[in-house]
C-alpha positions in Angstrom: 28.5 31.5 66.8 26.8 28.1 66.6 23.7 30.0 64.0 26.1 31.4 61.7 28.1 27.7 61.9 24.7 26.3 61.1 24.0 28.2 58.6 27.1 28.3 56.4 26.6 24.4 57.3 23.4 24.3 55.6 24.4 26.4 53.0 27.4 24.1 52.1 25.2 21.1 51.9 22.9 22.5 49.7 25.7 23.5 47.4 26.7 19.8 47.7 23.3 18.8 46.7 23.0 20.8 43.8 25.9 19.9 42.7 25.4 16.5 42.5 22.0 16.5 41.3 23.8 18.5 38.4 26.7 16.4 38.0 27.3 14.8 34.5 27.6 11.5 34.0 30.2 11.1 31.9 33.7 12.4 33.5 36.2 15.0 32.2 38.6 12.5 31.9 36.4 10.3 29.7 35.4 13.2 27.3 39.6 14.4 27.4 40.5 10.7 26.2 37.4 10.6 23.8 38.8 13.8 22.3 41.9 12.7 21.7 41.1 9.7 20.0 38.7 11.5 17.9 41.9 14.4 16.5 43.8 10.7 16.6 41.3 9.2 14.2 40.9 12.2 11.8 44.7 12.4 11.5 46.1 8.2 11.9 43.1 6.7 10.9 43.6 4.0 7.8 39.9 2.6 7.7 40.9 3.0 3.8 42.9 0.5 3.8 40.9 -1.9 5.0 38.1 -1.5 2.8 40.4 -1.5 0.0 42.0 -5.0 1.3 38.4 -6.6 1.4 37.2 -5.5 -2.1 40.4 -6.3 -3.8 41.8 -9.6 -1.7 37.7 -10.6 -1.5 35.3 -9.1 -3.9 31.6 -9.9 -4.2 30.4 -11.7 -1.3 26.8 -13.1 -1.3 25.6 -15.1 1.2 26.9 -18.8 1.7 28.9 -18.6 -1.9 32.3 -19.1 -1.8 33.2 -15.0 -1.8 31.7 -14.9 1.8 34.0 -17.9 2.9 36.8 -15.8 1.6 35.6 -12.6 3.6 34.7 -14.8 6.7 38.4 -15.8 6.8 39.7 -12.8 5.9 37.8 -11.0 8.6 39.2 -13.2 10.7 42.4 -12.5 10.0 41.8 -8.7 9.4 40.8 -8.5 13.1 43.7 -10.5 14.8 46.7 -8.4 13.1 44.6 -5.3 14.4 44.8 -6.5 17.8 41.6 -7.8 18.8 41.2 -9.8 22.4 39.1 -12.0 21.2 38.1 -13.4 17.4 35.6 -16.2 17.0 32.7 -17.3 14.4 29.1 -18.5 15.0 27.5 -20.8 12.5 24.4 -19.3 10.6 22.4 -21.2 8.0 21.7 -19.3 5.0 19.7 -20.1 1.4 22.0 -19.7 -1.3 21.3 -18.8 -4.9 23.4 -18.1 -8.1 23.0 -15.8 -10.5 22.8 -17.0 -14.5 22.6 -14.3 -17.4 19.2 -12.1 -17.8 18.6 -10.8 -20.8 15.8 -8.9 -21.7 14.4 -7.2 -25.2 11.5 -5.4 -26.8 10.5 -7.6 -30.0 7.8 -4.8 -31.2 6.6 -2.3 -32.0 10.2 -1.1 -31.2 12.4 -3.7 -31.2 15.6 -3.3 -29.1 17.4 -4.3 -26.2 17.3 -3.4 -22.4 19.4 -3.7 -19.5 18.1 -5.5 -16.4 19.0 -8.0 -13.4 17.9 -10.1 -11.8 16.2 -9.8 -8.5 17.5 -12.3 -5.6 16.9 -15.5 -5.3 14.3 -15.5 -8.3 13.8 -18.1 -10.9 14.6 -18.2 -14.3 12.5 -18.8 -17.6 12.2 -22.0 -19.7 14.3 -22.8 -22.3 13.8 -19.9 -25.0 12.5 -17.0 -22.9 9.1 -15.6 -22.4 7.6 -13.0 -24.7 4.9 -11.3 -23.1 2.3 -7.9 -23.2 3.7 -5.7 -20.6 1.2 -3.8 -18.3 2.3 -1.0 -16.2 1.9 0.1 -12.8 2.2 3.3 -11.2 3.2 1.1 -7.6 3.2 -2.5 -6.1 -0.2 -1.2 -4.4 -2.0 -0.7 -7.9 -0.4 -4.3 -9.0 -2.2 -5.8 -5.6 -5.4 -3.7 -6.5 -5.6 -4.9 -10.3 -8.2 -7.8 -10.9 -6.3 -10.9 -12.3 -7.4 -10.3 -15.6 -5.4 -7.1 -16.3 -2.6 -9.1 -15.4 -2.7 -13.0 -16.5 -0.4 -14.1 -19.0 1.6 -10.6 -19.1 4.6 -8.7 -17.8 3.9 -6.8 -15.0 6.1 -3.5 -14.9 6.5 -1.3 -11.4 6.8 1.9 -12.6 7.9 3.8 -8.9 10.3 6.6 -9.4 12.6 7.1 -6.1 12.9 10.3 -4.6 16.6 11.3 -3.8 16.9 12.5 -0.2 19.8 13.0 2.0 18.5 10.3 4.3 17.7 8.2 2.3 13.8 8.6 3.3 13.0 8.0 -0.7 13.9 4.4 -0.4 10.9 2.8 1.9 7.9 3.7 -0.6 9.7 1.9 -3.3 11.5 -0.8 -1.7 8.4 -2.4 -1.3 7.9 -3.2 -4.9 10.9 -5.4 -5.3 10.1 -7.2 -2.0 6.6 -7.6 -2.7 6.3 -7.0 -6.1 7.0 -10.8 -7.7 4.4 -11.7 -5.2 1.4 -9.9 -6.1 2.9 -10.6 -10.0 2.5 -14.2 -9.0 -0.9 -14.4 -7.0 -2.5 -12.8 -10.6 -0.9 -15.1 -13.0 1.7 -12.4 -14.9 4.1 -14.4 -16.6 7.1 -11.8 -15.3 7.7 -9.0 -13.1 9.6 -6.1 -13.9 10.3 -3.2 -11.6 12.0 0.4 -12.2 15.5 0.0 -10.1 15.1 1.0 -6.5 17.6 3.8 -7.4 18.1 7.4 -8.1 20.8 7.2 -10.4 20.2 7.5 -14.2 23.1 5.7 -15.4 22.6 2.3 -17.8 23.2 0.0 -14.7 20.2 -2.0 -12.8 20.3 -2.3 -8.6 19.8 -6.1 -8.1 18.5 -6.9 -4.1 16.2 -9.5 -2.2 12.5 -10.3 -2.7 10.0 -12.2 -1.2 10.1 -15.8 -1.9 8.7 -17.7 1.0 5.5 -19.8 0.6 4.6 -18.5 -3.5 3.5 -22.0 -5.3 4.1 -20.7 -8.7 6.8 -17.7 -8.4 7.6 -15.8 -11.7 10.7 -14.3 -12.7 11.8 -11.1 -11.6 13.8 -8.5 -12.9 15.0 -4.8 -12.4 15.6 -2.6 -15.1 18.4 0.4 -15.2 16.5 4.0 -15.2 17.1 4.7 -18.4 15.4 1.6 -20.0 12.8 2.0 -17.6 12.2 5.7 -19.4 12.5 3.8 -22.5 9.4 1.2 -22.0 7.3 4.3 -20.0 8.0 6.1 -23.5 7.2 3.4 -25.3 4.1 2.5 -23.5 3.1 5.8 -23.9 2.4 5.6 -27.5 -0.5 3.2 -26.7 0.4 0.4 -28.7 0.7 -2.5 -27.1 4.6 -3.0 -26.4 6.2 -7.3 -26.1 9.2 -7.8 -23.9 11.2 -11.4 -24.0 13.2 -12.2 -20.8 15.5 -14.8 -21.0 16.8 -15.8 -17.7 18.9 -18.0 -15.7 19.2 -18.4 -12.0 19.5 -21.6 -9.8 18.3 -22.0 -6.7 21.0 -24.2 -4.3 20.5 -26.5 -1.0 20.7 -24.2 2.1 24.3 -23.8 3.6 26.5 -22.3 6.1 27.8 -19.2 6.5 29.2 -17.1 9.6 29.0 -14.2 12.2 32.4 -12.8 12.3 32.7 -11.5 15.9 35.8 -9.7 17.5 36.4 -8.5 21.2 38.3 -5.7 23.2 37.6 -7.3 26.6 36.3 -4.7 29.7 38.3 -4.4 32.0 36.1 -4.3 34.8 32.4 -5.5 33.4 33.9 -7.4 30.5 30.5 -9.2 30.9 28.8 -6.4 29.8 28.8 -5.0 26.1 28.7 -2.4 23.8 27.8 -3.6 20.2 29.1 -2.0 16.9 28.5 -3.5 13.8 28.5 -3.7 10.5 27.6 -7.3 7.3 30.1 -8.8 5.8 27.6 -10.3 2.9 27.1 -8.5 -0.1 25.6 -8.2 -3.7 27.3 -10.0 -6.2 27.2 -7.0 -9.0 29.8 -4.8 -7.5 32.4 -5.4 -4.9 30.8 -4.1 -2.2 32.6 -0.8 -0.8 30.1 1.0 -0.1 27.3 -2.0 0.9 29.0 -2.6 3.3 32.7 -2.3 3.2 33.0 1.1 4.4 31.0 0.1 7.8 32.8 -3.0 7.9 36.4 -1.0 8.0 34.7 2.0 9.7 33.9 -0.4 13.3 36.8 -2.4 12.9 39.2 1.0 13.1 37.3 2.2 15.3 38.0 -0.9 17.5 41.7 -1.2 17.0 42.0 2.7 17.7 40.4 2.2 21.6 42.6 -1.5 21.6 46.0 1.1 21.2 44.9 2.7 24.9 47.2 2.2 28.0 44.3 0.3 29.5 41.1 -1.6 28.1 37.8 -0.2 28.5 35.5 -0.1 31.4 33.2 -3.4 29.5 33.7 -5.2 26.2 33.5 -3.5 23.2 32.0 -6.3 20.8 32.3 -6.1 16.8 29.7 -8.1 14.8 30.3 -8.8 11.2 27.1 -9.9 10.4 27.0 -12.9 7.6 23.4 -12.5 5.2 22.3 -9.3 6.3 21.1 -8.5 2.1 18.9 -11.5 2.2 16.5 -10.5 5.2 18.8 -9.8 8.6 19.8 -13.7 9.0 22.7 -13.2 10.8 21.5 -10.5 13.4 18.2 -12.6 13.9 20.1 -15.9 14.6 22.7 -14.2 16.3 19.8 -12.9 19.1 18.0 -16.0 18.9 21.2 -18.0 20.3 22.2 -15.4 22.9 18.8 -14.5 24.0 19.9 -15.4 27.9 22.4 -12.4 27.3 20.4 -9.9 26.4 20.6 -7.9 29.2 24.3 -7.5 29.4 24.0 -5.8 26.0 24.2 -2.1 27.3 24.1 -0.6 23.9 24.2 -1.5 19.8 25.3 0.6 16.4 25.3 -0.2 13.2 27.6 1.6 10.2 25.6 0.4 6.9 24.7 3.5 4.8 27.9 3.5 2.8 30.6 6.1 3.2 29.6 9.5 3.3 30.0 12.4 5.8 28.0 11.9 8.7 26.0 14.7 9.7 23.2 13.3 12.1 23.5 11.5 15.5 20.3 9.9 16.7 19.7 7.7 19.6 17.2 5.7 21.2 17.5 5.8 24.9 15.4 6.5 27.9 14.6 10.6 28.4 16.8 9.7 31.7 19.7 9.2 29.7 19.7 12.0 27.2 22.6 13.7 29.1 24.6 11.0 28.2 23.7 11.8 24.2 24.5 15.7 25.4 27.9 15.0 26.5 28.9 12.9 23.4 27.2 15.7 21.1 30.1 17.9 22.7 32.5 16.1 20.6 30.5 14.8 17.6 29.8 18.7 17.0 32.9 20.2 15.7 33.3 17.1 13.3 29.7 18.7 11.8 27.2 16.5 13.2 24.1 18.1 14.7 21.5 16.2 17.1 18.9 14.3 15.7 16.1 12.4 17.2 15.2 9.6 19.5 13.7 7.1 17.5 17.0 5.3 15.9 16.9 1.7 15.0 20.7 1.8 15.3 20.7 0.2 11.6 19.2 -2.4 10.2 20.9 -6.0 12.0 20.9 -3.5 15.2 16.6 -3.2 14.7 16.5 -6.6 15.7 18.2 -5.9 19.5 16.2 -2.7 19.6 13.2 -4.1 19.2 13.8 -6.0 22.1 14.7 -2.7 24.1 18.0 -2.3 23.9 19.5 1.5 23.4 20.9 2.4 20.3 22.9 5.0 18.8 23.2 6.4 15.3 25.1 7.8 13.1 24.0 8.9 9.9 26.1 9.6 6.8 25.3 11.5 4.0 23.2 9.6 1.6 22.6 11.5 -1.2 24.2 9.8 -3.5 24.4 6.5 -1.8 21.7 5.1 -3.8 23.1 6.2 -7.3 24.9 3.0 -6.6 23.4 0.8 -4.1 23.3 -3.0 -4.9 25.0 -2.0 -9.1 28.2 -3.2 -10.2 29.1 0.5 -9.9 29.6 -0.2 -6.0 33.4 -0.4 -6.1 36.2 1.6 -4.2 36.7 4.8 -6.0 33.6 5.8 -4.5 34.9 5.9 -0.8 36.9 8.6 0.3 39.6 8.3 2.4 39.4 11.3 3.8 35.9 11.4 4.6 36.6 7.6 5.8 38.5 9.6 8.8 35.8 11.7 9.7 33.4 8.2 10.2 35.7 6.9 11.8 36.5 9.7 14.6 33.0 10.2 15.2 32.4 6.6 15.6 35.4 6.2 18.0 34.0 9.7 20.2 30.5 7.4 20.9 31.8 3.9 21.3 34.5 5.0 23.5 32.2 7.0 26.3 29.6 3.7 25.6 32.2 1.0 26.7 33.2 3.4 29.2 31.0 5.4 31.2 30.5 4.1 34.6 26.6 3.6 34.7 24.4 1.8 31.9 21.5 3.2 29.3 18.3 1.0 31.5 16.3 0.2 28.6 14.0 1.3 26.2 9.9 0.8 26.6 9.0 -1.8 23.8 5.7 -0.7 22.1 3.3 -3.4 22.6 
């Protein structure tokens, strides 16, 4: 009897084995309460509502002006009624700017008005206006290819279409001329830029947003113009006859000041030293009121925060929401916020970011170690039926998130629609009617499904190799 005994002994153990090299590492109960919260969120959810409070109660909200003290105090408020643990600021200093009227006209051959903005931060003209040639571009690269002498003394027009994608994949080739674009304007002596919006829309509006400024001796003024009057000057320029533009501009340029990371807690229960990161900025363009960029994520992480805060019990580790201050004006709130908790890094188990308006979500990417891609399995279990399909490993986890992941810290994305996200990006058409509630609910119950198994799966992500 003692073979037999053996062998069903042996047997037993390598049933054990398997099973445990096999087992998952998130638990049933975990996924069960995961599930739940996600048919919770699609049903109870009211993210709506607290978009709709910050646009209406707040409104425009660049950096440092006094619209982002309003939205750091109401965020502060917003997250204590929804239960938070923990709310608390960190200082960040920030350069300011106000906007002035920009007005902008052909004087000949075909004399009529067109419809710009200003880009951020840039100057204005003196007194009067400029009236200049324009010269076109196809890109910013044939602006930095030009010899000076093409370019001296006239306007320089960006003439980059953007491709419309569901990703938004059309925005990085011609983002680059509004940041760079004043620049190379500037090194070559133009008296003006002007760039086609960094839009796909082809309504009379023109999509404002940041430019480089930092170390130019002589900047220029810098403007976008709506699509339409960008057709308008193409056309005109077309005709070969040289075409005069006046810009008259006014912007000033303030003393550096402060502004704030709003930050709110639902503390761990048993590794409340360690944290998941969701996030979204609290800044914004002063055109519009900022629903979409970035209301939308800003309710979208704080429901989602409040929904696991209703539980019985608190999560496994902290669940941390960031409301970063200046994110339109180059990240500053994200880059000062890792600068002053650098000696914390490594309790930062995972970060997200919700900044791509307020459309469906229909991708989930990650960037973990291949050791951890069950993890990204388990939570595609639940992400699927809302319509989300797997993406890849390469996620930044948005943009204030790039700055922790470029570090090495995992991320996970979630990717909304974005079709026609920049048909309004950074216009004064970025107001509430364009965020559905009910799509609001779907965010928000996939949001809750992977911040929920993050904060409270038992081990942690490791970390991510960091390209050299």
């Amino acid at each position: 009897m003692l073979r037999p005994l053996l062998s069903l002994t042996g047997g037993l153990i390598a049933t054990l084995l398997a099973g445990a090299l096999s087992a998952e590492p998130l638990s049933q109960e975990d996924l069960s309460v995961a599930e739940v919260l996600r048919d919770r969120a699609l049903e109870s959810s009211d993210a709506y509502s607290i978009v709709e409070s910050l646009t209406v109660e707040v409104g425009p909200r660049p950096a440092g002006s006094e619209g982002d003290r309003r939205a750091v105090a109401w965020a502060q408020e917003k997250m204590k009624a929804l239960g938070f643990d923990r709310v608390y600021t960190e200082q960040i200093e920030v350069p300011r700017w106000a906007r002035g009227h920009a007005h902008a006209r052909v004087v000949g051959p075909f004399p009529q008005p067109l419809v710009v903005t200003s880009l951020g931060y840039g100057i204005g003209t003196p007194e009067g206006g400029v009236t200049a040639e324009v010269v076109e571009f196809a890109d910013v690269d044939a602006l930095m290819k030009a010899p000076a002498r093409k370019v001296r003394g006239k306007i320089a027009f960006i003439n980059k279409r953007m491709e419309r994608t569901r990703t938004g994949e059309g925005y990085g080739p011609v983002v680059s001329g509004r940041s760079k674009g004043m620049t190379a304007a500037a090194e070559k002596g133009a008296a003006a830029l002007l760039i086609r919006s960094v839009g796909t829309d082809s309504d009379r509006f023109a999509h404002t947003g940041m430019m480089s400024i930092d170390g130019i001796e002589k900047p220029v003024p810098a403007l976008a113009l709506s699509a339409p009057d960008a057709n308008l000057l193409e056309a005109m320029l077309s005709r070969g006859k040289p075409v005069e533009v006046n810009l008259d501009v006014h912007n000033q340029r303030l003393e550096d000041g402060p502004s704030f990371n709003v930050i709110g807690e639902i503390t761990g229960r048993e590794k409340p030293e360690e944290v998941v990161i969701i996030g979204a900025h609290l800044d914004s363009w002063d055109e519009g009121t900022g629903a979409l960029d970035d209301g939308a994520g800003v309710a979208i992480v704080m429901e989602t925060a409040r929904l696991i805060g209703e539980l019985p019990q608190r999560p496994r580790r902290t669940l941390r929401v960031i409301l970063y201050g200046a994110e339109e004006i180059g990240l500053v709130g994200a880059k000062q916020y890792l600068a002053a908790h650098q000696s914390e890094l490594d309790q930062i188990v995972a970060v997200s970011e919700s900044d791509f308006g307020a459309g469906k979500i229909w991708r989930f990417d990650t960037r973990l170690p291949e050791t951890k891609f069950d993890i990204a399995d388990q939570m595609m279990r639940l992400l699927a039926p809302l319509g989300i399909e797997r993406g890849h490993n390469k996620s930044s986890g948005g943009p204030d998130s790039s700055v922790f992941v470029a570090r090495g810290v995992p991320a996970f994305g979630l990717y909304q629609d974005g079709t026609d996200y920049f048909d309004y990006h950074h216009t004064p058409n970025d107001t509430l009617d364009k965020v559905d509630p009910e799509i609001l609910k779907q965010n928000v119950a996939a949001w809750i499904v992977m911040s929920f198994l993050a904060v409270e799966m038992e081990g942690d992500l490791g970390r991510v190799p960091v390209a050299q």
